[in-house]
C-alpha positions as CSV (number, residue, x, y, z in Angstrom):
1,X,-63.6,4.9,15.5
2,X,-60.3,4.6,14.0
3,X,-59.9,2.0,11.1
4,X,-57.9,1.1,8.0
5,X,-58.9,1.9,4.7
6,X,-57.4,1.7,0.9
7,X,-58.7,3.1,-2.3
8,X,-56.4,2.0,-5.0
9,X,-54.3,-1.3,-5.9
10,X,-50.8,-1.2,-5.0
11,X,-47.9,-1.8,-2.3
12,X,-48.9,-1.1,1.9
13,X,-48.3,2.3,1.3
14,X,-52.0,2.4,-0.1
15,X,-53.3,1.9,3.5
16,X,-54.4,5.2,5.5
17,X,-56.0,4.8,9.1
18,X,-59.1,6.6,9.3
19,X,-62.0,8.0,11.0
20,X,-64.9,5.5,10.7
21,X,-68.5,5.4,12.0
22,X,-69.0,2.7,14.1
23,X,-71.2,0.3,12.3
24,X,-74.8,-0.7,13.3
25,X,-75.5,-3.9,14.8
26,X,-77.8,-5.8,12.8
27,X,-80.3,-9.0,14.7
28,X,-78.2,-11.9,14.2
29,X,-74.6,-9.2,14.7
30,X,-72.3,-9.3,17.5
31,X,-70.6,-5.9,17.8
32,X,-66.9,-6.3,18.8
33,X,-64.6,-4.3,20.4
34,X,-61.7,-5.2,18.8
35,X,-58.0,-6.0,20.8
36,X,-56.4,-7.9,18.2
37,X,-56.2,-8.8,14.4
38,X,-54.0,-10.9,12.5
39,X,-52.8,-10.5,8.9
40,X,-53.2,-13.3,6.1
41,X,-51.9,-13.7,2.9
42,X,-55.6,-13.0,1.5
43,X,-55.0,-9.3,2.7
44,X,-51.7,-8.5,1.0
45,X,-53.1,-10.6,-2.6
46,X,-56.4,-7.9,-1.7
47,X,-54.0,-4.7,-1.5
48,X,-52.1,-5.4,-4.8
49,X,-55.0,-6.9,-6.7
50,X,-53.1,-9.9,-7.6
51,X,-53.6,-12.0,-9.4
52,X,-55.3,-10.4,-11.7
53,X,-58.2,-12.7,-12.0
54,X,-59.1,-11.4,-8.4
55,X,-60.3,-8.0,-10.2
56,X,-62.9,-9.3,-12.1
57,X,-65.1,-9.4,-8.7
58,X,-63.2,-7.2,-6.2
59,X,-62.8,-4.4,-9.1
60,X,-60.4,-3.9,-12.2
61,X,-58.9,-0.6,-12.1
62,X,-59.7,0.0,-8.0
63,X,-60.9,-1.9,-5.0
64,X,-64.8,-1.9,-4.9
65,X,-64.5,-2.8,-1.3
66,X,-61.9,-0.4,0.5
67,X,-61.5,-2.8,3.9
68,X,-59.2,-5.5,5.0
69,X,-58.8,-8.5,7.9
70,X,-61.0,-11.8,8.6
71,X,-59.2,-12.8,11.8
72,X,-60.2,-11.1,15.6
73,X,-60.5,-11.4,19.1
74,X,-61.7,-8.9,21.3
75,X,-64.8,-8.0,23.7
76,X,-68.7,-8.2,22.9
77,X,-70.1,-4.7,22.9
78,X,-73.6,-5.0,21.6
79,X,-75.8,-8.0,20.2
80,X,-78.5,-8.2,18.1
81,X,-82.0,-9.3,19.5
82,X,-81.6,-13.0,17.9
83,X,-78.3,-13.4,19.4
84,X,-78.7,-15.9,23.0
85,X,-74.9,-17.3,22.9
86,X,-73.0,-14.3,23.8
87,X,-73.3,-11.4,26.6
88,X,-72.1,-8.3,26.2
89,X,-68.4,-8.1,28.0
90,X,-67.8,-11.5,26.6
91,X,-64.2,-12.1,25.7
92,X,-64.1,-13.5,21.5
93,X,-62.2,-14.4,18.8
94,X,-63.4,-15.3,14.9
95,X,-63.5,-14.7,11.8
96,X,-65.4,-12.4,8.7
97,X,-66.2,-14.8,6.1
98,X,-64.0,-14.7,3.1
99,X,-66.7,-12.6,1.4
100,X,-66.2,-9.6,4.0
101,X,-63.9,-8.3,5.9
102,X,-62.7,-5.2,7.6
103,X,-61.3,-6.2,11.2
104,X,-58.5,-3.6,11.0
105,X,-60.7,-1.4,12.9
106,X,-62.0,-0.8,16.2
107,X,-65.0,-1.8,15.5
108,X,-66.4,-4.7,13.8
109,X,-69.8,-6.8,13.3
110,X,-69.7,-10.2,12.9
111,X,-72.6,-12.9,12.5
112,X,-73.3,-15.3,15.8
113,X,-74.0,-17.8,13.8
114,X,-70.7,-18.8,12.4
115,X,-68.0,-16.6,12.6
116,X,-67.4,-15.8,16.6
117,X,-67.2,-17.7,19.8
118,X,-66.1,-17.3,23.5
119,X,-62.1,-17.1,23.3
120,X,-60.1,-20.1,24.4
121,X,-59.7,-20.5,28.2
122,X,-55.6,-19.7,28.7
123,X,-55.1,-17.8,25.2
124,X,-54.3,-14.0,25.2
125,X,-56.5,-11.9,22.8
126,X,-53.4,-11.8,20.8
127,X,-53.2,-15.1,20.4
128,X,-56.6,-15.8,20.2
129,X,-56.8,-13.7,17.1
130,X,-53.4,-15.4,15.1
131,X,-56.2,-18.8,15.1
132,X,-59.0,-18.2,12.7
133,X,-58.1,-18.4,9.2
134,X,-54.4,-20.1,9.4
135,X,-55.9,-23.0,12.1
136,X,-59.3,-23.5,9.6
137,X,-57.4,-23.6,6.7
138,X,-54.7,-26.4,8.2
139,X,-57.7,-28.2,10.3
140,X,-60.1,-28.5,7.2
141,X,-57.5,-29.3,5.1
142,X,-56.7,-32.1,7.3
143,X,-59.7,-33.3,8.6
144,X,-62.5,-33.0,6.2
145,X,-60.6,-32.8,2.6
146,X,-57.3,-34.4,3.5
147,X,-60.1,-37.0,5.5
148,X,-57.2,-37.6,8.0
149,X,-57.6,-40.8,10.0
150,X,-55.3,-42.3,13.1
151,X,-52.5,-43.6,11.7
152,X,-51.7,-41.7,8.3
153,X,-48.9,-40.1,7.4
154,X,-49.0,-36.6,6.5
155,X,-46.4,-34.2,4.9
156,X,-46.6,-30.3,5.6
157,X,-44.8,-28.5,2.8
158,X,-43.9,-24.8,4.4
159,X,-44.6,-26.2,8.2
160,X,-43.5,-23.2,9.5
161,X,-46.0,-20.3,8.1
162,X,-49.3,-19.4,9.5
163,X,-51.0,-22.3,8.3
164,X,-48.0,-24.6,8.2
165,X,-47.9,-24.7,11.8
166,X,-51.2,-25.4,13.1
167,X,-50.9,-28.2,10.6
168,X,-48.3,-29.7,12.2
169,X,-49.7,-29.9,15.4
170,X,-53.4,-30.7,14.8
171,X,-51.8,-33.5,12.8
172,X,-50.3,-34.8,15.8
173,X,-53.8,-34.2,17.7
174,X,-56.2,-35.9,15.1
175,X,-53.4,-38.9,15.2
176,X,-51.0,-38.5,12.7
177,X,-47.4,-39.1,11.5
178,X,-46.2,-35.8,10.4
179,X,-43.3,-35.0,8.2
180,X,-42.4,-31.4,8.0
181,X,-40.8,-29.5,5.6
182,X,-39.1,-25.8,6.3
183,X,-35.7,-24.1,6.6
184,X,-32.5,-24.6,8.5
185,X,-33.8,-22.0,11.0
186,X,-37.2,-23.3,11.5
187,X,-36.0,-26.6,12.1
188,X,-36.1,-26.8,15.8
189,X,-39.0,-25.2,16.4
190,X,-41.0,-27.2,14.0
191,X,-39.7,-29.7,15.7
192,X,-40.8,-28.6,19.2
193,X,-44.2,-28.4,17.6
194,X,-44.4,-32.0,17.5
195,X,-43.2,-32.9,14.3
196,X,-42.3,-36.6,13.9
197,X,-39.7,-35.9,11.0
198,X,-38.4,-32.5,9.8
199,X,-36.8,-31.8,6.1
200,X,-34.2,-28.6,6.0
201,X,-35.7,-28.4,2.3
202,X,-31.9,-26.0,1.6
203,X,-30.0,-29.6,2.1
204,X,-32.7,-32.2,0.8
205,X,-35.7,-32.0,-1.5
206,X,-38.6,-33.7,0.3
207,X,-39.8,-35.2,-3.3
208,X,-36.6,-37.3,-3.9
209,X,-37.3,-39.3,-1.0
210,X,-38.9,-42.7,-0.7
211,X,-41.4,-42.1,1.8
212,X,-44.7,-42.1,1.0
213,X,-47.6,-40.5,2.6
214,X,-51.4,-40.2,2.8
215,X,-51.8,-36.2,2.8
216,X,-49.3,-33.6,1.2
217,X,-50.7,-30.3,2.4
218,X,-48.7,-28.0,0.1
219,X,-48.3,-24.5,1.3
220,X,-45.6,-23.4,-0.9
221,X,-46.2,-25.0,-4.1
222,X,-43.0,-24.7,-5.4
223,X,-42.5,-28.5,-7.0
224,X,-44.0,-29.8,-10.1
225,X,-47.3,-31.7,-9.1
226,X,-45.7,-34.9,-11.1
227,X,-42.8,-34.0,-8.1
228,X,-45.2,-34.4,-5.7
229,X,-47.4,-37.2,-6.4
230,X,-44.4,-39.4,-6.2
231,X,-44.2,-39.2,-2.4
232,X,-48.1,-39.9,-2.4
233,X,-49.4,-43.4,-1.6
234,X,-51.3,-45.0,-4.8
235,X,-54.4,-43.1,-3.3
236,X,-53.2,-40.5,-1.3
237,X,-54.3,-37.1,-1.4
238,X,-52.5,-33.7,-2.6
239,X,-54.2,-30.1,-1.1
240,X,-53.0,-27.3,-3.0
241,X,-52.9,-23.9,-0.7
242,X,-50.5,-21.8,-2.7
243,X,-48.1,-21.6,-5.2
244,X,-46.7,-19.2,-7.7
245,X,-47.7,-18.3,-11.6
246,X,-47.8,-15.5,-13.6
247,X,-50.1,-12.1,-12.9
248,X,-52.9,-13.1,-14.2
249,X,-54.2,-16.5,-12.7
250,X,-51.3,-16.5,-10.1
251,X,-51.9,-19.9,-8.5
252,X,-55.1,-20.9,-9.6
253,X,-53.3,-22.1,-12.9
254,X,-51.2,-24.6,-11.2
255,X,-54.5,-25.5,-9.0
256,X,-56.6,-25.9,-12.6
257,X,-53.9,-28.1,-13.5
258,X,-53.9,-30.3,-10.6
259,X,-57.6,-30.3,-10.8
260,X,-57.7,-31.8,-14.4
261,X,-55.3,-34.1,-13.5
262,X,-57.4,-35.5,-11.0
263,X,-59.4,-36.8,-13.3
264,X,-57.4,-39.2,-14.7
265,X,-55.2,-40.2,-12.0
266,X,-56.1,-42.5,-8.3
267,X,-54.6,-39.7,-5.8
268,X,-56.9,-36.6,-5.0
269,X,-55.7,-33.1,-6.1
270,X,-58.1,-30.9,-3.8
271,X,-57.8,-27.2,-3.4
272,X,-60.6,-25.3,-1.2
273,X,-60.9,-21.5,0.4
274,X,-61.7,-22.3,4.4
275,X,-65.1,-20.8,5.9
276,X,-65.6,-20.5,9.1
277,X,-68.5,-22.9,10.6
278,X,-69.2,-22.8,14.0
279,X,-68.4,-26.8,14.7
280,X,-65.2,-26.5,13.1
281,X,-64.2,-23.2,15.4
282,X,-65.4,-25.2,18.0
283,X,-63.2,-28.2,17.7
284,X,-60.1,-25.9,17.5
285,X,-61.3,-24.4,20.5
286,X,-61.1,-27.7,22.0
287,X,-57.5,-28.0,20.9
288,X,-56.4,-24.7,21.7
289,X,-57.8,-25.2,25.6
290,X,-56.5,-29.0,25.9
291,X,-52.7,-27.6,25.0
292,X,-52.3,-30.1,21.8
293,X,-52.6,-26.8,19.7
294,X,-50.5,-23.6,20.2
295,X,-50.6,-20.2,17.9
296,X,-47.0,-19.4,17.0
297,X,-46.6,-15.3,17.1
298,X,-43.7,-13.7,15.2
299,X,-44.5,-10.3,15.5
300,X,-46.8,-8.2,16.9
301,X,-47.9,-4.0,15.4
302,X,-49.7,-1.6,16.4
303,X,-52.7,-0.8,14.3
304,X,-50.6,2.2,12.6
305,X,-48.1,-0.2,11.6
306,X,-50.5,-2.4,9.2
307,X,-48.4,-1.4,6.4
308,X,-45.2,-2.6,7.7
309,X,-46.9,-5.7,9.2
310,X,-48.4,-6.5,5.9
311,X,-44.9,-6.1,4.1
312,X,-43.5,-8.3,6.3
313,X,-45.9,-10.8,5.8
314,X,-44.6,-10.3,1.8
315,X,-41.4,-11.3,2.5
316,X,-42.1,-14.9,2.7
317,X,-40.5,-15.2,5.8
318,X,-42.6,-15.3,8.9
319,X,-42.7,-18.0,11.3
320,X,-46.1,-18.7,12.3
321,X,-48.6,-15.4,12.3
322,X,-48.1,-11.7,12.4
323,X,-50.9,-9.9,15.2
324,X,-52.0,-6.6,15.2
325,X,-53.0,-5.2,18.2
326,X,-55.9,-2.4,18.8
């Protein structure tokens, strides 16, 4: 089978596409047959080994693990003997846990358990495969650490990224007021998402203003946390999911800080890495079918093109998710 592989930190031209074996199928595997991936900022922060910190377990001078890609959909090929959920020729999407990963391939395992369920009725496999990581980050960030309820309102800084838009609109779904955040361009189709109230952050900055809201999911991380627990209610919560910093902690010191700081202050500070569980894949499945929840596809390459797709995604500038297709 044909899959990517990369031996040695640096820029996308450290990815080669390979001959692989197919791998074996343990009892509690699903082999897939894989039709579409999607790229995350987790792979490009994998390729360069940055920050630094991230060498200390994934290797310090080269990768110890040469794969890439959590997010697929695709067909079942084989199961193991414990599996009793899914039939071979089933059509899936999931995700590797943030531990593994290697979906840039043709071939891919993936444990029943958790990590891979029957594709939404009415979703493409591409589309099926932009969901898994972007749509668990933004729906455990609302729902479970965010602990969104009916009637909150809920500010999405960098609503139209990956994550930034399934935000938006499971927001809206689980019953919120959402204030969105994103560039002249984006504006309208944030907006067509579902978003209540949408910031062009290059004519206003979202932390002068006097609203004040129950959940700041920050995608960006480009304000001073001070900056933004002002537009926080007196108990309101603050979920860090990126942010720059130097090249060594990158922007886990900004998340240290914020976690210190919650110490001492009312408002949460709460940063968290999504895993995928099999209620929480469920629920978005539910979404996804019912039409409240859409994936937002920029661009779509060939498996070949992973390095271009990849330095794309480095640019900062997609709107919603970048597929591969297989």
């Amino acid at each position: 089978m044909k899959g990517i592989r990369f031996y040695a930190y640096g820029s996308s031209e450290v990815l080669t596409l390979q001959d692989l074996d197919k791998p074996a199928v343990g009892d509690d595997d699903v082999l897939v047959r894989v039709r579409a991936a999607s790229v995350n900022v987790a792979d490009w922060h994998t390729m360069r080994g940055t920050p630094y910190i991230m060498r200390a377990r994934g290797g310090m001078s080269r990768p110890k693990v040469n794969d890439l890609g959590f997010d697929l959909a695709g067909q079942v090929e084989a199961v193991g003997r414990n599996v009793t959920t899914l039939r071979v020729g089933d059509e899936v999407f999931g995700c590797q846990d943030l531990e593994h990963a290697g979906v840039f391939a043709e071939y891919v395992t993936i444990p029943h358990d958790a990590g891979v369920l029957k594709k939404p009725v009415g979703l493409s496999l591409e589309q099926a495969a932009s969901v898994p990581v972007a749509a668990l980050t933004a729906y455990q960030a609302l729902r479970h650490h965010g602990r969104l309820q009916p009637g909150h309102k809920i500010l999405v800084n960098g609503a139209a990224g990956g994550v930034g838009t399934f935000a938006v609109q499971i927001g809206k779904a689980l019953g919120a007021e959402v204030t969105a955040v994103c560039s002249t361009r984006n504006v309208e189709m944030v907006r067509a998402l579902g978003a209540d109230h949408v910031i062009d952050y290059t004519k206003e900055d979202f932390t002068h203003r006097a609203q004040r809201h129950d959940i700041l999911l920050d995608n960006i991380g480009n304000h001073p946390l001070s900056a933004c627990r002002r537009v926080l209610t007196p108990r309101g919560t603050l979920i860090l999911n990126s942010g720059t910093g130097g090249p060594l902690l990158g922007p886990l010191g900004r998340v240290l800080r914020g976690l210190t700081l919650s110490l001492f202050v009312r408002q949460r500070l709460v940063f968290f890495l999504a895993r995928p569980t099999k209620g929480d894949l469920e629920a978005l499945r539910d979404l996804l079918e019912s039409g409240k929840v859409t994936p937002v596809i920029d661009r779509t390459y060939p498996l070949s093109e992973l390095p271009e797709a990849i330095s794309y995604l480095e640019t900062g500038h997609v709107r919603g998710k970048v597929v591969i297709t297989i």
